[in-house]
N, C-alpha and C positions, 0 to 999 in steps of 0.2 A: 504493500500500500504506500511506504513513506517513499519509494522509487518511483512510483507514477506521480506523485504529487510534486518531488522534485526536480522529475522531467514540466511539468507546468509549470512550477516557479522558476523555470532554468526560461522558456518559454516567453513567461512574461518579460521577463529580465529582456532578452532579447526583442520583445516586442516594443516596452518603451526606448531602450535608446536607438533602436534604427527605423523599425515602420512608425510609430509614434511622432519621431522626429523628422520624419517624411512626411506625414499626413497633418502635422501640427495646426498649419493654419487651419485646416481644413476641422476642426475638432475642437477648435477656439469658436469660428463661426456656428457650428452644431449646437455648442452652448450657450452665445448670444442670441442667435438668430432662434432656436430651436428646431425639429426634424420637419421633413419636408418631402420623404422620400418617395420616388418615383411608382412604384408600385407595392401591391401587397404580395407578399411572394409564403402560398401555402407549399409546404414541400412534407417529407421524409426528417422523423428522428434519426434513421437509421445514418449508425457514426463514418459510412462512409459519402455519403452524400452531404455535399458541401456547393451551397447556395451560393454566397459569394464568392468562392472561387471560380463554378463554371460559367458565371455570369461575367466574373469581374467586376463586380460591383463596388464600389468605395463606398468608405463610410456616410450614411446617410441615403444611399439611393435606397434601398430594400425598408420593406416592414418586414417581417418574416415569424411564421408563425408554422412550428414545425409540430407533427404529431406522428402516432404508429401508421403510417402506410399511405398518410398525405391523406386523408378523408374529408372527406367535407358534411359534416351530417347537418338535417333538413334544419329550417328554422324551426324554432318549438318555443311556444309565447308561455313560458313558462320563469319563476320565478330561482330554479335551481341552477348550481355553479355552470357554466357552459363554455370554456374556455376559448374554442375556438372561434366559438360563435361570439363573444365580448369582441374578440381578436379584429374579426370581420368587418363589426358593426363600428368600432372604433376605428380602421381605417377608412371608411367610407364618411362616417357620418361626422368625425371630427378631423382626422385628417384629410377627407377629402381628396381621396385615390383615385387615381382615374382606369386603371390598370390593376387587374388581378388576375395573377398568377398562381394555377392547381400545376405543381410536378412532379410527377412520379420519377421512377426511373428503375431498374433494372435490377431483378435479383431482390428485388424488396421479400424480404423476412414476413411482412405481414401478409402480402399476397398467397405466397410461399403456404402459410397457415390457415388459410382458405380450402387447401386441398389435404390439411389433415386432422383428423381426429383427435380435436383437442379436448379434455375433457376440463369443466366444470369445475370450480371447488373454490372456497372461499377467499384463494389467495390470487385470484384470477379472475374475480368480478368482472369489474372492469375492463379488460382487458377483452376476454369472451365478447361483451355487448358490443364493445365498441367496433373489432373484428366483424360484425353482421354490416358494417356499413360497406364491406367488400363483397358481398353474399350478389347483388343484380350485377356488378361486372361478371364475378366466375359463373352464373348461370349464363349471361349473356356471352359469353367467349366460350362455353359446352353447347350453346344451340347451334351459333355460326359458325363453328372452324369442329364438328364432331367429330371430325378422323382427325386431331390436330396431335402431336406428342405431348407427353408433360411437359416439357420444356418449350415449347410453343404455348400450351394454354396457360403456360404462366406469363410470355410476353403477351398473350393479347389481352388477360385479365389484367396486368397493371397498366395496358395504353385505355382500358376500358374504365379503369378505376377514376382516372382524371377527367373523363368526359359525364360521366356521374358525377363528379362531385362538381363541374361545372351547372350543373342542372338542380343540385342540391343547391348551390349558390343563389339561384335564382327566386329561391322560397323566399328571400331573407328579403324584406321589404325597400331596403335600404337602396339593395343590390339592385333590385327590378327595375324598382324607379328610376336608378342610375342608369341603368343599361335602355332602357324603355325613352329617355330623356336626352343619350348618344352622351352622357357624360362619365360612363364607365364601362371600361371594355374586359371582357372574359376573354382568357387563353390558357387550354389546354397543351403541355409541354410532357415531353418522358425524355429523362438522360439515359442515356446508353454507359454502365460503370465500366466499360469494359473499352469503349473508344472515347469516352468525352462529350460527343455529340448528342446533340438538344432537337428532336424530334419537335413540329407542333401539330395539332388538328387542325385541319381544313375543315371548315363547316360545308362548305364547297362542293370537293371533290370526295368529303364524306373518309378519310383517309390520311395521315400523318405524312407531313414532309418535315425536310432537314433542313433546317430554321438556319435562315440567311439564305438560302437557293427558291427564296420564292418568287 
């Protein structure tokens, strides 16, 4: 444990006297000025996927709000904790986002647990429920591609997951009116962990191209 922590403190060390002091002014303004940033970016907790890196994003461009397998679940006018959905409704309605961002990306863990028999039990609540928000991708990816392999119906279940949770988004009052009013735009993305590359949905051609060759 005290090794991984002082790989972090070795880290930060590194972080303030050379990116810190690269990005200074930039982090002076952030605290005058306060955020401002360009999009909401929903993504993957999982620790290999890293938002502002395949983005390139600098401090202040991203909201980002990371959860198990990028979900997006429906709005629900209800008065109990809902993180993500705070998350949402906070960048819309006081930040002011024009741009929201569902990304999955490749090899997700949670998709992954879609097609197995997890069971139940009280140290897993949570976990279980929140898991059903992947349940209409993996039926939707066993209707259309039925001869597909397991390793195919796990890529079309998580390009499918983001295009759900795009639609989930649209519950959210906030969001509709935004999108309905041309003041906020939905984009469905999946990285590829294995080349880097940033897949997006065509609403279009009903079909995912490789973002920047559109």
């Amino acid at each position: 444990m005290y090794k991984t922590i002082k790989t972090f403190l070795e880290g930060n060390s590194e972080f303030r006297t050379i990116k810190f002091q690269e990005n200074k002014k930039r982090f002076k303004e952030l605290i005058r000025d306060g955020q401002n940033p360009k999009a909401l970016f929903i993504g993957c907790s999982d620790s290999r996927f890293m938002p502002n890196l395949i983005t390139g994003a600098k401090p202040g461009d991203l909201f980002i709000v990371r959860n198990i397998g990028n979900f997006v679940a429906p709005f629900k006018p209800d008065e109990e904790y809902h993180a993500t959905a705070s998350a949402i409704e906070y960048a819309v309605s006081v930040l002011e986002i024009s741009d929201i961002i569902v990304c999955g990306h490749s090899h997700c863990g949670a998709i992954e647990s879609l097609y197995k028999d997890i069971k139940k039990t009280p140290e897993n609540t949570h976990t279980i429920k929140w898991l059903e928000l992947g349940i209409p991708a993996k039926k939707m990816a066993q209707i259309t591609h039925p001869h597909a392999s397991h390793e195919e119906l796990l890529r079309y279940t998580e390009k499918l997951s983001v295009i759900f949770g795009l639609e989930n988004l649209l519950t959210y009052p906030a969001v509709k009116r935004g999108v309905e009013e041309k003041r906020v735009f939905l984009h469905a993305w999946y990285n590829n962990l294995a080349n880097g590359t940033i897949e997006y949905y065509d609403d279009e051609s009903l079909e995912f191209k490789l973002l920047g060759q559109e």
